[in-house]
SENUDO-691605 format. One record per residue (C-alpha): residue in three letters; z, y, x. Coordinates in Angstrom, 1 decimal. Each point is the difference from the previous one (the first is absolute). Example, Ala and Ser with C-alpha at 12.3 -4.5 7.8 and 13.67 -1.06 7.14 Angstrom:
BEGIN
SITE, Ala, 7.8, -4.5, 12.3 $
SITE, Ser, -0.7, 3.4, 1.4 $
//
This chain:
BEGIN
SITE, Unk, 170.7, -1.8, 124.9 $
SITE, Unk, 3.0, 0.5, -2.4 $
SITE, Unk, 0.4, 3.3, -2.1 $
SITE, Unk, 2.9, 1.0, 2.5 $
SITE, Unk, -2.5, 0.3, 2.8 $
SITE, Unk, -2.6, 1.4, -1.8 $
SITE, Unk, 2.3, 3.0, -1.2 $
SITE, Unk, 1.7, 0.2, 3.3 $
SITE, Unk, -3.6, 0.4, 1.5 $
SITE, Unk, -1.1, 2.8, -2.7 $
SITE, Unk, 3.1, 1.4, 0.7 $
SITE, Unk, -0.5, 0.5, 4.0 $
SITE, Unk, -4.0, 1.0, -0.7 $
SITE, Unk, 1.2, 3.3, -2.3 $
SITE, Unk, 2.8, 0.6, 2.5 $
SITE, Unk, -2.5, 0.2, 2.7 $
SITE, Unk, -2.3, 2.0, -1.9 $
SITE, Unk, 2.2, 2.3, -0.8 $
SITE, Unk, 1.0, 0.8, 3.5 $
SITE, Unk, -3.1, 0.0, 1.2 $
SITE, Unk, -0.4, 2.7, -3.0 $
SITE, Unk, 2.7, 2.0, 0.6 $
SITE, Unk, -0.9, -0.2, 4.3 $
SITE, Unk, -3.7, 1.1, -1.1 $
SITE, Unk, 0.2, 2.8, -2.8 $
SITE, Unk, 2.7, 2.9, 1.1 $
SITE, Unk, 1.9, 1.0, -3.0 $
SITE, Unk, -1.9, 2.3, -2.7 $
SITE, Unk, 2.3, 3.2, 1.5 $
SITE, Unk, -1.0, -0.5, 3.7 $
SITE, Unk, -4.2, -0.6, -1.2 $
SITE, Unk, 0.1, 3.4, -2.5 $
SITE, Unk, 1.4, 1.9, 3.7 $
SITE, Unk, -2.4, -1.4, 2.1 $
SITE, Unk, -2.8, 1.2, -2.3 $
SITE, Unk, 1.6, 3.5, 0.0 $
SITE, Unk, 0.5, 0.2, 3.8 $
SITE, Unk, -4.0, -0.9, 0.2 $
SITE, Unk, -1.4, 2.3, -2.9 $
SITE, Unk, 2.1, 2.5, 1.6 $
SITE, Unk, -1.6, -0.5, 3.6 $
SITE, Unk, -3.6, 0.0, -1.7 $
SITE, Unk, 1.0, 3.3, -1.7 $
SITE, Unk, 0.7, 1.3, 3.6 $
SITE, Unk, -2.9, -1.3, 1.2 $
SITE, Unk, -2.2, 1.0, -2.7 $
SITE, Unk, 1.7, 3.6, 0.6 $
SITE, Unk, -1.0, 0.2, 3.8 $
SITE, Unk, -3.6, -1.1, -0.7 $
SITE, Unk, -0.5, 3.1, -2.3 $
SITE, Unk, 2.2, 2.4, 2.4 $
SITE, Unk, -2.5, -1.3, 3.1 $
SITE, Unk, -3.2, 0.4, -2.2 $
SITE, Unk, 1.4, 3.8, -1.1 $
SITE, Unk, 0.3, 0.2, 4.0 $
SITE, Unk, -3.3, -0.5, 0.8 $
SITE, Unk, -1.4, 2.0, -3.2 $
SITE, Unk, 1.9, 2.6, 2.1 $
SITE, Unk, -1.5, -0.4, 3.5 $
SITE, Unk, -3.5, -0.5, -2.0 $
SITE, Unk, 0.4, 3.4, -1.6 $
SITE, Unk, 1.4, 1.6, 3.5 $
SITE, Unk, -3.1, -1.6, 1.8 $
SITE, Unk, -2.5, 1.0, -2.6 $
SITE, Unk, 1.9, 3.4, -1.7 $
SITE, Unk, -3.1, 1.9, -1.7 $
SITE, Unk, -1.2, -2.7, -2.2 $
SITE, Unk, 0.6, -0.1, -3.6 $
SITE, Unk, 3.0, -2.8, -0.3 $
SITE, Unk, -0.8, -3.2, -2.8 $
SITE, Unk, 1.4, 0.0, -3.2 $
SITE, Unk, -1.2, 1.0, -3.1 $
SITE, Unk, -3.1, 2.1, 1.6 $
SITE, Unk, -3.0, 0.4, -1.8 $
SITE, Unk, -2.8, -2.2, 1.6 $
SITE, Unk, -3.7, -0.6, -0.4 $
SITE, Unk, -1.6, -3.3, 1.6 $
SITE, Unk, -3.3, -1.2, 0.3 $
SITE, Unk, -1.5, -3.3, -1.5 $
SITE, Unk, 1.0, -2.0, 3.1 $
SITE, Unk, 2.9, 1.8, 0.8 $
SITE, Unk, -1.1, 1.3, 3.2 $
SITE, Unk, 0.2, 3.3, -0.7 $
SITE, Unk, 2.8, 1.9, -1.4 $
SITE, Unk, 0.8, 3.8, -0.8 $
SITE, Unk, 3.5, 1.4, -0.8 $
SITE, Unk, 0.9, 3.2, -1.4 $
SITE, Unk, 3.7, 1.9, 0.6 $
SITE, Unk, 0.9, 3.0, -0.8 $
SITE, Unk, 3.5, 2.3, 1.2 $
SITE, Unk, 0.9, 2.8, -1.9 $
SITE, Unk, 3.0, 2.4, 0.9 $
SITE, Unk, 1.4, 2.8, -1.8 $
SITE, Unk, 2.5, 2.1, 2.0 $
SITE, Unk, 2.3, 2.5, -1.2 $
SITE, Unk, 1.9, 2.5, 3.0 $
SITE, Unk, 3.1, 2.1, -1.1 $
SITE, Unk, 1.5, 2.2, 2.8 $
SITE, Unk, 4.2, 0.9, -0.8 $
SITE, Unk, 0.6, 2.3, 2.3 $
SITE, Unk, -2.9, 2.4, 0.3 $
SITE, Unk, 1.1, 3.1, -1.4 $
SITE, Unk, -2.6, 2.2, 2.0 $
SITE, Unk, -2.6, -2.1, -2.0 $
SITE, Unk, -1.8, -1.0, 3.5 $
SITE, Unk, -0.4, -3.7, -1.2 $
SITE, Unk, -2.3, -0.8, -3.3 $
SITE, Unk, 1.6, -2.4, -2.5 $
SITE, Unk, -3.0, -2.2, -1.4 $
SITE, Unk, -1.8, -2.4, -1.2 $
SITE, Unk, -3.0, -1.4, 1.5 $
SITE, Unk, -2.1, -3.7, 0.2 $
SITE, Unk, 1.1, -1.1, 3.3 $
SITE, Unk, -2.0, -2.9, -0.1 $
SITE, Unk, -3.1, -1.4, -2.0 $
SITE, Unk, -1.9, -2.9, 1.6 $
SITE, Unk, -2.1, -2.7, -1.5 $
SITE, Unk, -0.5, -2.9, 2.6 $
SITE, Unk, -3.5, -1.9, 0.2 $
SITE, Unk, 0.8, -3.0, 2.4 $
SITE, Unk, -2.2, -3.6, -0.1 $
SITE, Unk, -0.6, -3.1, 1.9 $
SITE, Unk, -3.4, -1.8, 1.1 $
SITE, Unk, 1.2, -3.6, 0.7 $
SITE, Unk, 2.6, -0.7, 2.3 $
SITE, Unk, -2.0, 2.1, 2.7 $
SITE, Unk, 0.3, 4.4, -1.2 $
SITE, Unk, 2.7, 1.7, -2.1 $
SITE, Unk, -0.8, 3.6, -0.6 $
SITE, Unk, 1.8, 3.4, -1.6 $
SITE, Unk, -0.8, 2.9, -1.1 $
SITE, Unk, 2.9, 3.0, -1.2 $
SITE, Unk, -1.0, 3.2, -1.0 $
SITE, Unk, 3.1, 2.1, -0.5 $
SITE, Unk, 0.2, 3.2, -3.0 $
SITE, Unk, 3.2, 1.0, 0.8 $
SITE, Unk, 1.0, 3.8, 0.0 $
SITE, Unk, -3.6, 0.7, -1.3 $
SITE, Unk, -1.7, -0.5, 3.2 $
SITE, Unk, -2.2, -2.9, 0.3 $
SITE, Unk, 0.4, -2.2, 3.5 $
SITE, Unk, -0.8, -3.9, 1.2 $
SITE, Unk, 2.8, -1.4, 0.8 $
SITE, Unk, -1.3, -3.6, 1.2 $
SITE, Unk, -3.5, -1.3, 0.3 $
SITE, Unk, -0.2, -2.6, 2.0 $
SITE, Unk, -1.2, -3.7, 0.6 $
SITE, Unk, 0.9, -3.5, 1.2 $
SITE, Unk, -0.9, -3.0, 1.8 $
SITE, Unk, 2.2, -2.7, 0.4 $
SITE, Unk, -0.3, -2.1, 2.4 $
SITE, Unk, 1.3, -3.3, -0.3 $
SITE, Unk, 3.0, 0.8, -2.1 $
SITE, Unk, 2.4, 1.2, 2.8 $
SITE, Unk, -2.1, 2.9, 1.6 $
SITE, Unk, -1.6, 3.2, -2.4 $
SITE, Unk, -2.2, 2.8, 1.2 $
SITE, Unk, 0.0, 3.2, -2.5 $
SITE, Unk, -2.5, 2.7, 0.3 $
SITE, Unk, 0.0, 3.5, -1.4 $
SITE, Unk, 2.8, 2.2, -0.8 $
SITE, Unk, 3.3, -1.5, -0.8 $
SITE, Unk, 3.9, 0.6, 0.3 $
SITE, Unk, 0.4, -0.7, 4.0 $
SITE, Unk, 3.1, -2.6, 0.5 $
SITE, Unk, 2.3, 2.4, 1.7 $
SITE, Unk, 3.1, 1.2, -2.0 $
SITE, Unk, 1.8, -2.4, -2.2 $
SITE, Unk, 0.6, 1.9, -3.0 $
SITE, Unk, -3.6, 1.0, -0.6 $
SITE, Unk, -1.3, -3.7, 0.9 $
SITE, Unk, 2.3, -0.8, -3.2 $
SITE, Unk, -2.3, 1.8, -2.2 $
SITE, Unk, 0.2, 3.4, -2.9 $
SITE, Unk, 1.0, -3.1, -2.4 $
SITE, Unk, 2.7, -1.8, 1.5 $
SITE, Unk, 1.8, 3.9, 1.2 $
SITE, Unk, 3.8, -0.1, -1.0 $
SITE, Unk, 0.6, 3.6, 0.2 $
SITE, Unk, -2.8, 2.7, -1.1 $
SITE, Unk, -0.6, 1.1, 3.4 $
SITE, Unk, -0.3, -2.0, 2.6 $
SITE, Unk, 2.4, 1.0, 3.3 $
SITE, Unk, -0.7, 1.9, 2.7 $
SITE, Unk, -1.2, -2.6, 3.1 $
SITE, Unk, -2.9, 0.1, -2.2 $
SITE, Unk, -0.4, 3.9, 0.4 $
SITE, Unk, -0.9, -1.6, 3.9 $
SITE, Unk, -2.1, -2.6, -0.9 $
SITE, Unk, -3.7, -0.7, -0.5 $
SITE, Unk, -1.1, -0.2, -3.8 $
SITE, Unk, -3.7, -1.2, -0.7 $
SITE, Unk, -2.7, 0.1, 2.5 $
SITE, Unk, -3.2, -1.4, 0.2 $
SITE, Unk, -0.6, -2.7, 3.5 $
SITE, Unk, -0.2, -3.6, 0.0 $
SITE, Unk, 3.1, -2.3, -0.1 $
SITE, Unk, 0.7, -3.5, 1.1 $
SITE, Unk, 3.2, -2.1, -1.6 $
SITE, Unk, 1.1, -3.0, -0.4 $
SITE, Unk, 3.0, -2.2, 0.2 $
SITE, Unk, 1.9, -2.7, 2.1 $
SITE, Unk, 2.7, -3.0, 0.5 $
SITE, Unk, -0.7, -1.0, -4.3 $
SITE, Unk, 0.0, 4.0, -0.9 $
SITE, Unk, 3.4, 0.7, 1.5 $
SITE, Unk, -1.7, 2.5, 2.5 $
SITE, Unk, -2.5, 2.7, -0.8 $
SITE, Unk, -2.2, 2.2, 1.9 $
SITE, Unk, -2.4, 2.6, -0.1 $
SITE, Unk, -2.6, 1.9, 2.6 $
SITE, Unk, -1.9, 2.6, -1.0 $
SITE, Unk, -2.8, 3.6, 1.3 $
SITE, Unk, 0.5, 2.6, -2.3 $
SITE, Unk, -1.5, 3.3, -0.2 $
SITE, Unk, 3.5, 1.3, 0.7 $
SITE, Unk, 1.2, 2.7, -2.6 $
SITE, Unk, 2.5, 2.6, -0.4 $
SITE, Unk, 3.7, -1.7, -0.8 $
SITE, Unk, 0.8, -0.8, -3.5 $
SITE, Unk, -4.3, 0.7, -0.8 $
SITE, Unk, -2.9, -0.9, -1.3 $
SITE, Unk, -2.5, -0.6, 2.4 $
SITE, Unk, -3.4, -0.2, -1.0 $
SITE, Unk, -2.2, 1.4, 2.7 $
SITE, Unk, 0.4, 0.7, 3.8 $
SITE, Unk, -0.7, 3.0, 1.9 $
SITE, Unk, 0.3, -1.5, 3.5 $
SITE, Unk, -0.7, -3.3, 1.7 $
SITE, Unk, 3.3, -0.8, 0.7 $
SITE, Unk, 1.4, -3.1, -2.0 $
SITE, Unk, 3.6, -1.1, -0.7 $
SITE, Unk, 1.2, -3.7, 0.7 $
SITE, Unk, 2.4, -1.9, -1.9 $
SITE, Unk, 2.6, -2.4, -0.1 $
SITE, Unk, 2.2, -2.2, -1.9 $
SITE, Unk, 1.9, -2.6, -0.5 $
SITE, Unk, 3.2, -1.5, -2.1 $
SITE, Unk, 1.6, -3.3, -0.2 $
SITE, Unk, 2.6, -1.6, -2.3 $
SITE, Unk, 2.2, -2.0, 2.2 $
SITE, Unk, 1.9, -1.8, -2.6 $
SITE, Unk, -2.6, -0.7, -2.3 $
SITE, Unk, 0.3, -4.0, 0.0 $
SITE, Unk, 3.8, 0.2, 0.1 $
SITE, Unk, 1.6, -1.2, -3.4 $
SITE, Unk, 1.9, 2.9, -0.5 $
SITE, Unk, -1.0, 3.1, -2.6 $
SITE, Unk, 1.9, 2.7, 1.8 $
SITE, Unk, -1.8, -0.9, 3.2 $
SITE, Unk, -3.4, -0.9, -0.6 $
SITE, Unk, -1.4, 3.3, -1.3 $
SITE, Unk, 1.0, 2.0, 2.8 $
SITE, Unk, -3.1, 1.6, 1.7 $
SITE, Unk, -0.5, 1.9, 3.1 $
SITE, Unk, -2.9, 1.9, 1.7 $
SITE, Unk, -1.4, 2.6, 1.6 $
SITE, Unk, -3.6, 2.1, 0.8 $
SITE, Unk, -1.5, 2.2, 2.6 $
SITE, Unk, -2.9, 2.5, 0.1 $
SITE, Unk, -1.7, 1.7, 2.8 $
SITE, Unk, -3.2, 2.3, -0.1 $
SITE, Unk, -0.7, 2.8, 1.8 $
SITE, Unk, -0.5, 3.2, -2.5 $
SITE, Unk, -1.7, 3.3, 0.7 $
SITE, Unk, 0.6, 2.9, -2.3 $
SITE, Unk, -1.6, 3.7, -0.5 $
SITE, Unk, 0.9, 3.1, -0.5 $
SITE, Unk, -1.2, -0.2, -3.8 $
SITE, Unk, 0.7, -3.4, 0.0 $
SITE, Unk, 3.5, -0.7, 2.0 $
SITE, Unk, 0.5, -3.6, -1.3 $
SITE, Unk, 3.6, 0.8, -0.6 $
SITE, Unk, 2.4, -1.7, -2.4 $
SITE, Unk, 2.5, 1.5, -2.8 $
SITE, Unk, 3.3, -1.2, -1.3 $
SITE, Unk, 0.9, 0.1, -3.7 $
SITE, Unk, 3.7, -0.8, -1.9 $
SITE, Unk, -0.2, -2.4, -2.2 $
SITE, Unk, -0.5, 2.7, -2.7 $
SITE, Unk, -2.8, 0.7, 1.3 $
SITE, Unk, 0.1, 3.1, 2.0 $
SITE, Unk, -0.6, 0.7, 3.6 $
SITE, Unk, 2.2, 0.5, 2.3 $
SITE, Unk, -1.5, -0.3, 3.6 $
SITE, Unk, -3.1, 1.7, 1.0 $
SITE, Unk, -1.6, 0.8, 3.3 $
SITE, Unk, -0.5, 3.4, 1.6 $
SITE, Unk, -3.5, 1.5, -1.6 $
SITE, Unk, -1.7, 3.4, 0.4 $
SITE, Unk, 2.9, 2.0, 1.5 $
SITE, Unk, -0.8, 3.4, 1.0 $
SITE, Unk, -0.6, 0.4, 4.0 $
SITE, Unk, -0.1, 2.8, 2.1 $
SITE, Unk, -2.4, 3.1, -0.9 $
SITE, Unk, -3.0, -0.7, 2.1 $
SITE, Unk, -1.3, 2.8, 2.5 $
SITE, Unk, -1.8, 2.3, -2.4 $
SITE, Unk, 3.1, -0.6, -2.3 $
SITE, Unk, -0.8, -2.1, -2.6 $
SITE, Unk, 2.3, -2.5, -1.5 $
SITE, Unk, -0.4, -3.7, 1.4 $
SITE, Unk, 0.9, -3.5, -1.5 $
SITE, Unk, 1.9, -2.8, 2.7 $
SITE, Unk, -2.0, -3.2, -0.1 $
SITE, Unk, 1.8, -2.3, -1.8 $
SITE, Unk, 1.3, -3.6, 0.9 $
SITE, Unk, -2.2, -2.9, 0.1 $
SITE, Unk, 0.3, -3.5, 0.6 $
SITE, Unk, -2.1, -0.6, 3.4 $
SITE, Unk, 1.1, -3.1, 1.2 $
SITE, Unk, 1.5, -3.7, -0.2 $
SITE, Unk, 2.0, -0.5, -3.2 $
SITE, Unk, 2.5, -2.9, -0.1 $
SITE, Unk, 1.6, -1.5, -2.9 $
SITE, Unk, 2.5, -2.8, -0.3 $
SITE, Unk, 2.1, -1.3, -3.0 $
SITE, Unk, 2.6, -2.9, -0.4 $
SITE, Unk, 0.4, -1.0, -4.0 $
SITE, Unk, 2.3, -2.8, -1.8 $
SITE, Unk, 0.1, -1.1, -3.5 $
SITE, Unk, 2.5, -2.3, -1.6 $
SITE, Unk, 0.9, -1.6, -3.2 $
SITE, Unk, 3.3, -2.0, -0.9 $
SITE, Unk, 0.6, -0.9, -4.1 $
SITE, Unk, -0.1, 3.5, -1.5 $
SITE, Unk, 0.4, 2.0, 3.3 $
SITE, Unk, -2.9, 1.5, 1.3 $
SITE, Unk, -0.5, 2.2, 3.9 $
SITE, Unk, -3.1, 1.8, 1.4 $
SITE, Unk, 1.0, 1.3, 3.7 $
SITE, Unk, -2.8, 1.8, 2.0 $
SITE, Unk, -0.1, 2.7, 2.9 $
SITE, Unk, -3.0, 1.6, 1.6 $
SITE, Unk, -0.7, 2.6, 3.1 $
SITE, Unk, -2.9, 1.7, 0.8 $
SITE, Unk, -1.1, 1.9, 3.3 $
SITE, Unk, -3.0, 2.2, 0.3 $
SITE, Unk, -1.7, 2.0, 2.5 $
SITE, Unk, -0.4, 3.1, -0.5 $
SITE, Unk, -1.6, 3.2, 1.4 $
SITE, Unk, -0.1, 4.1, -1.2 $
SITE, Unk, -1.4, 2.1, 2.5 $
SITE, Unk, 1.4, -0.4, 3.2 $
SITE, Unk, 3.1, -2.2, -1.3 $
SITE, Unk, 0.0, -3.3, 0.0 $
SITE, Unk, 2.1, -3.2, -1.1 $
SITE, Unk, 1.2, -2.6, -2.5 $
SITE, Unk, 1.2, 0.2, -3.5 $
SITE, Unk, 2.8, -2.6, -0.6 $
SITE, Unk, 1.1, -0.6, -3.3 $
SITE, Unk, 2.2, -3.2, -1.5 $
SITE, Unk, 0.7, -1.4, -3.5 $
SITE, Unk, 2.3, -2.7, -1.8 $
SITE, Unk, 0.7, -1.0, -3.4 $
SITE, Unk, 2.5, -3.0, -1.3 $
SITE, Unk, 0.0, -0.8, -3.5 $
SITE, Unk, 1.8, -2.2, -2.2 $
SITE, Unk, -0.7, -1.7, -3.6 $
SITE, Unk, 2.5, -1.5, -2.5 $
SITE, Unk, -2.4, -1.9, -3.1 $
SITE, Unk, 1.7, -1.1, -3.0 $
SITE, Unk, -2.1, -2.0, -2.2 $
SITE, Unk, -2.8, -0.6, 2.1 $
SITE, Unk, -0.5, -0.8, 4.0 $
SITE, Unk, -0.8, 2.4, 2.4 $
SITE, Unk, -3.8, -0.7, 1.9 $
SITE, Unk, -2.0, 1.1, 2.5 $
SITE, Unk, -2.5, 0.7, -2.1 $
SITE, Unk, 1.8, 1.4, -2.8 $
SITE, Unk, 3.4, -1.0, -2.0 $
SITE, Unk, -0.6, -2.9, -1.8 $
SITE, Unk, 1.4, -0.3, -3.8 $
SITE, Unk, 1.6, -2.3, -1.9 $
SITE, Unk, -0.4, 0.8, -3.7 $
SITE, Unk, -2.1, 2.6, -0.8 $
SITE, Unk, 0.7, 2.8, -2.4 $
SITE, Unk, -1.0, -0.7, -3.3 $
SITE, Unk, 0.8, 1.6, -3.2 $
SITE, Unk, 1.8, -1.9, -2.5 $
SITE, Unk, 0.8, -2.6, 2.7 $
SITE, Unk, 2.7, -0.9, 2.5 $
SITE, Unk, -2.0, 1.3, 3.2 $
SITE, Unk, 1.2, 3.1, 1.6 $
SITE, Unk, -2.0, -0.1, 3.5 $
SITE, Unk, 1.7, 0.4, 2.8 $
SITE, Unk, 2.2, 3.0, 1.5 $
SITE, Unk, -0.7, 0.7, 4.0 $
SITE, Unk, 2.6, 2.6, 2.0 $
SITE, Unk, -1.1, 1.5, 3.0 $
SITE, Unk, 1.8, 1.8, 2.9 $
SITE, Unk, -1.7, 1.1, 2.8 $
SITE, Unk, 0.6, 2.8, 3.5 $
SITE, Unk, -3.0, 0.9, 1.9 $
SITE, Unk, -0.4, 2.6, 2.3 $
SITE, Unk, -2.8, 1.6, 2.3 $
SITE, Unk, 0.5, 1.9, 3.1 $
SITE, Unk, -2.1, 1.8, 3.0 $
SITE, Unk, 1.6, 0.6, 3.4 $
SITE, Unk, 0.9, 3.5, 1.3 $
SITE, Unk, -2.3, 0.5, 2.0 $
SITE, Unk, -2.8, -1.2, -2.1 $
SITE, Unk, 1.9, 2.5, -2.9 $
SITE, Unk, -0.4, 3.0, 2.3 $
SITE, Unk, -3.2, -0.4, 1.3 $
SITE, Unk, -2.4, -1.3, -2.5 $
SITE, Unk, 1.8, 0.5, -3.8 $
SITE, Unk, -0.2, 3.1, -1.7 $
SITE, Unk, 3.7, 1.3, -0.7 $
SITE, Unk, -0.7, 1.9, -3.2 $
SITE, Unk, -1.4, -2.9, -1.4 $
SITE, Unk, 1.7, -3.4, 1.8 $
SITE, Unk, 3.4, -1.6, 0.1 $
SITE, Unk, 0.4, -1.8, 3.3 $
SITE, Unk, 2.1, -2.8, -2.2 $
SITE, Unk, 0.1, -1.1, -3.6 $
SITE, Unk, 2.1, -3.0, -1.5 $
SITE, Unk, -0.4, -0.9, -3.8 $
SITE, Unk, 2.8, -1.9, -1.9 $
SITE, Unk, -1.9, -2.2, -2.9 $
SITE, Unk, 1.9, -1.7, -3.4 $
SITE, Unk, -2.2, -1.1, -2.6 $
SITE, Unk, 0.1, -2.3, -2.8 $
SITE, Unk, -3.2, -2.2, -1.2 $
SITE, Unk, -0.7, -1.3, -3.3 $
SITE, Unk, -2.5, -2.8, 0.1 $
SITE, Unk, -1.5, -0.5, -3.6 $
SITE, Unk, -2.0, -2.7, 1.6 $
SITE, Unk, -1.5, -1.0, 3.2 $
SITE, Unk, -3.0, 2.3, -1.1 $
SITE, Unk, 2.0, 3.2, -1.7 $
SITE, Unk, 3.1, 1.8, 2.0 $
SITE, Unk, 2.0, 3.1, -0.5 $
SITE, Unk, 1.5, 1.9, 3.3 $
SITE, Unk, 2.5, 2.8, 0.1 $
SITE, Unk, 0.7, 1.1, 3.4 $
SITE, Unk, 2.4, 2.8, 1.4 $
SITE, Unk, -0.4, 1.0, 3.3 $
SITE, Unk, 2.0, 2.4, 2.5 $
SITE, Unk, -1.8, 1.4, 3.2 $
SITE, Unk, 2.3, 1.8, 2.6 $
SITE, Unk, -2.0, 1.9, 3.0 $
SITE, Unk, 0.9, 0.7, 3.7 $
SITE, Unk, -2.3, 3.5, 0.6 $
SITE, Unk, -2.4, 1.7, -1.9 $
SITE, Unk, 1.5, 3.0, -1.8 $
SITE, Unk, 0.5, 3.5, 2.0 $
SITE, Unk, 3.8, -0.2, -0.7 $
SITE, Unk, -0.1, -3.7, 1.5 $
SITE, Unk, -0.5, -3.2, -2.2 $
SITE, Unk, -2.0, -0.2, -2.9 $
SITE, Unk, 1.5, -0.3, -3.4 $
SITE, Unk, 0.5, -3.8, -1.4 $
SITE, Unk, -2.6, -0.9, -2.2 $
SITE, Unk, 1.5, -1.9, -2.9 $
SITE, Unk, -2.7, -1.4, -2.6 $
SITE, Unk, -0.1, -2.5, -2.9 $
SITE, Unk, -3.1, -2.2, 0.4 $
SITE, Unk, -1.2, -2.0, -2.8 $
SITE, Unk, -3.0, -2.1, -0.5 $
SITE, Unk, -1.7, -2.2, -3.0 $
SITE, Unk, -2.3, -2.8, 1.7 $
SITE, Unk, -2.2, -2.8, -1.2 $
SITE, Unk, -1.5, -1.9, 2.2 $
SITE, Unk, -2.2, -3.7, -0.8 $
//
């Protein structure tokens, strides 16, 4: 072969290679986009893994509200790690101011709301257990003590006294609160109680339930003994419908409701009877108690009995909570309708509640369990916490009938609606400042006609870990 054909063949082997080049390997441009596009869909993806774990961190702590959340807790294990023991703590510092209380009927204080230290453990995977005293106001009371056995990871049976899963605002817990005082469908609701409880979850955690016996208390008390052999059942359950949907302003959204029944028998001394308080703090709604009767036929004075629960008791509540970026809602409504007897009259007390509140976090996201933070404060650095605004209407409400017949008019209004705004500064996850101010208008309750608004600055210091 000549030099000619050797070159001309060199010469068609780098011409083929180079469009065999050019065919395989897309120009530098084109490969630096392609790598974008795909960091940018991992960035996505990466972004809807943590939004779904935060999602079921949520319907965890909905399931199981009452425990003491991970973090940076304060825990004790054994050599084998078997056995663990956790200690908590809440502390709240309130402050109430009233503006418009120029008869000096309302007290402007200062007084330890709350002061809790929380004992909780674990024996293997098989008991958890708590136990919360509570110090608050200067009167010692248990607030929890109970125990559990799980069974098989999906199904959980707690013993003792506990917070029964009825309204949604108190299943959140005295941490995670966004306002100072919770709203009034909890005035309606069961607190603690001692019974047993069986929960659990189903379809991968989307759906929770709960069945439980409790003693059956007074609403919005602590229960710690019976004095009759009736019991109350419970019920509840909540579901997040979106939750596996790849879609952050959709997959938090949680709905549910609860029931309670029991049949309740009052006395005389003891008329098992509930009260209503603003959220300052002061009561508004009583029942009918130790009004003067007819003189009796030698002509001494006589007291009417006074009302009593004797009789079935329903309950029934319908709750939603919902997160989207900074934007947080908590909607809830409860009735209530007891029996109820007084001599020769008989009949039900009816009485309804409903909050809806909404959240705005900057700096931090808002949680089920509390608002998380982004940068905590620090002096002499760049965090500042985060910064929470709250809005909130709630109102509370008997029927006429119910008004007249069972509420005492020097004491009750028939209706009360509070108009919430607060701001929150979260120092950390652990350390918050509230300022609240509430207005309270009244249908009833004052001789002239309607009780004077109640207008009050609430404020609290809280640390809770």
């Amino acid at each position: 072969m000549n030099n000619k054909a050797v070159i001309l063949c060199l010469g068609l082997l780098s011409a083929g290679f180079a469009h065999a080049q050019s065919a395989v390997a897309p120009p530098a441009e084109a490969t630096v986009t392609s790598l974008e596009h795909r960091v940018a869909r991992l960035d996505e993806k990466v972004r809807l893994l943590e939004r779904r774990a935060e999602v079921a961190e949520e319907v965890a702590n909905a399931r199981n509200a009452g425990s003491p959340t991970a973090g940076d807790d304060l825990v004790l294990k054994s050599a084998n790690g078997d056995l663990t023991l956790q200690f908590n703590g809440i502390l709240q510092a309130d402050g109430r101011l009233f503006l418009n209380d120029e008869a000096r009927k309302y007290a402007d204080t200062f007084t330890p709301r709350t002061i809790r230290p929380i004992f909780s453990g674990s024996y293997e995977n098989l008991l958890k257990w708590q136990f919360t005293p509570d110090f608050g106001g200067g009167v010692a009371t248990i607030q929890d003590a109970w125990v559990d056995l799980l069974l098989g990871g999906h199904v959980t049976v707690r013993v003792g006294k506990m917070t029964v899963p009825f309204g949604l605002e108190r299943w959140q817990g005295t941490a995670a609160l966004r306002f100072v005082e919770r709203a009034y469908p909890t005035q309606l609701a069961p607190n603690r109680d001692v019974g047993i409880l069986v929960f659990g979850d189903l379809f991968d955690k989307r759906v929770g339930w709960s069945l439980g016996a409790f003693d059956g208390g007074i609403d919005n008390s602590l229960t710690d003994t019976d004095n009759n052999d009736s019991k109350d059942v419970v019920g509840r359950i909540f579901a997040q419908p979106f939750a596996t949907l790849e879609n952050p302003w959709l997959n938090s959204l949680l709905i549910g409701g609860a029931f309670s029944w029991g049949e309740q028998n009052g006395t005389n001394a003891a008329p098992a009877t509930p009260s209503w308080k603003t959220p300052g703090q002061n009561q508004f709604y009583a029942f009918r108690s130790n009004e003067p009767g007819p003189a009796d036929a030698k002509g001494n004075a006589t007291t009417l009995p006074n009302p009593i629960a004797n009789g079935a008791r329903w309950r029934w509540t319908a709750h939603a909570w919902w997160t989207g970026g900074p934007f947080a809602f908590l909607g809830e409504y409860t009735a209530v309708s007891e029996a109820m007897t007084r001599a020769s009259v008989s009949g039900d007390w009816k009485s309804s509640a409903w909050q809806g509140a909404l959240s705005w976090v900057l700096g931090g996201r808002p949680h089920f369990s509390g608002t998380r933070v982004e940068a905590p404060f620090r002096l002499g650095a760049d965090g500042w916490g985060a910064f929470e605004l709250d809005a909130r209407v709630s109102s509370i409400a008997t029927d006429s009938a119910s008004y007249a017949t069972w509420a005492d008019p020097s004491k009750s209004a028939r209706q009360a609606t509070s108009f919430t705004g607060g701001v929150r500064w979260h120092l950390s996850e652990h350390y918050r400042i509230f300022v609240d101010y509430e207005h309270t208008v009244f249908s009833g309750g004052a001789a002239s006609g309607d009780l004077k608004p109640e207008q009050a600055v609430l404020g609290r210091v809280q640390l809770a870990y």
